[in-house]
N, C-alpha and C positions, 0 to 999 in steps of 0.2 A: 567673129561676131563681137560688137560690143555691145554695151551694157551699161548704160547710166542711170542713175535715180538722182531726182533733182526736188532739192526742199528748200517752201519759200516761206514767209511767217506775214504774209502779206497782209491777212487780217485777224482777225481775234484770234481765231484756230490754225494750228501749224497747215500744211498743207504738201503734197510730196504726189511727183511727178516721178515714172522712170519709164525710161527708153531700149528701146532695143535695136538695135541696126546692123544686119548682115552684110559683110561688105562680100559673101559670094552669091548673094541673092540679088544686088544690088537694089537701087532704088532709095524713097524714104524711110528714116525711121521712123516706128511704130511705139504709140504709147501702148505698156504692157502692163499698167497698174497705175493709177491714179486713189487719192483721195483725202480726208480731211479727220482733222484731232489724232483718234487713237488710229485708224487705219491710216492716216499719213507716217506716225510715229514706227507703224510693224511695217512698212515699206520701208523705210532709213532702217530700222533695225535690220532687216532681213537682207538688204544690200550691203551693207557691213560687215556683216558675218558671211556673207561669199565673199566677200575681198570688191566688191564693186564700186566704184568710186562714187561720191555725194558730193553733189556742186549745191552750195546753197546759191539759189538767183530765184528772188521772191517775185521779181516782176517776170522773167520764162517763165514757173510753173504757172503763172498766174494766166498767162496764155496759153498752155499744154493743157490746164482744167477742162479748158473747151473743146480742146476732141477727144471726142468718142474712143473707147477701148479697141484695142488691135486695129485703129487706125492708123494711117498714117501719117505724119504731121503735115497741115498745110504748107503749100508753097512759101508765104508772108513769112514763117518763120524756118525757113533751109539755111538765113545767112546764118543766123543767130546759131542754130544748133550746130552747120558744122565749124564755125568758127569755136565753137564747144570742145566739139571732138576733135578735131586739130588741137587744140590746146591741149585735149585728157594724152593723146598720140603722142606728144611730144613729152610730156610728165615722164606716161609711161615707158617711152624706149630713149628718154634721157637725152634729146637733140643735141645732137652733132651735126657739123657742118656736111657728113657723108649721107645723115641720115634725112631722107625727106617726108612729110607723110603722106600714106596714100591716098587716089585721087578717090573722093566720096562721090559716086553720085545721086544726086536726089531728085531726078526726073523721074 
């Protein structure tokens, strides 16, 4: 299972997105907390302190605000997130030319 939380500062108020995506469950990921100022700020905090990574991209959370809790992300943004998570996959097991990541699917 991964695990992302994503913070954008898009307008006045910080704002902070996080994801969840089981790759034995398959499918989409699901937003598992969303929201704005201090409850954006204790989402970034509380990802943090599990060791879970924070992408700032103010214009994704900006479109993750709009769905709904333990939903699953729309279709319109599957390139974007797992171009995401392809990138956090490769951070985290340090890409080498043996290592590939695996296949995400979000149908």
């Amino acid at each position: 299972m991964n695990q992302k939380a994503g913070a954008g500062s898009g307008r006045s108020e910080r704002e902070a997105v996080a994801l969840r995506y089981d790759s034995e469950r398959g499918g989409a990921p699901e937003v598992v907390a969303k929201g704005r100022g201090f409850v954006a700020e204790a989402i970034v905090a509380r990802a943090r302190e599990a060791g879970v990574y924070v992408h700032n991209s103010p214009q994704l959370v900006q479109l993750l605000m709009h769905v709904d809790l333990d939903e699953k992300i729309p279709p319109a943004l599957y390139l974007a997130v797992a171009e995401l998570l392809a990138w956090l996959w490769r951070i985290e097991h340090e890409a080498s030319p043996g290592n590939s990541p695996p296949d995400i699917p979000l149908a």
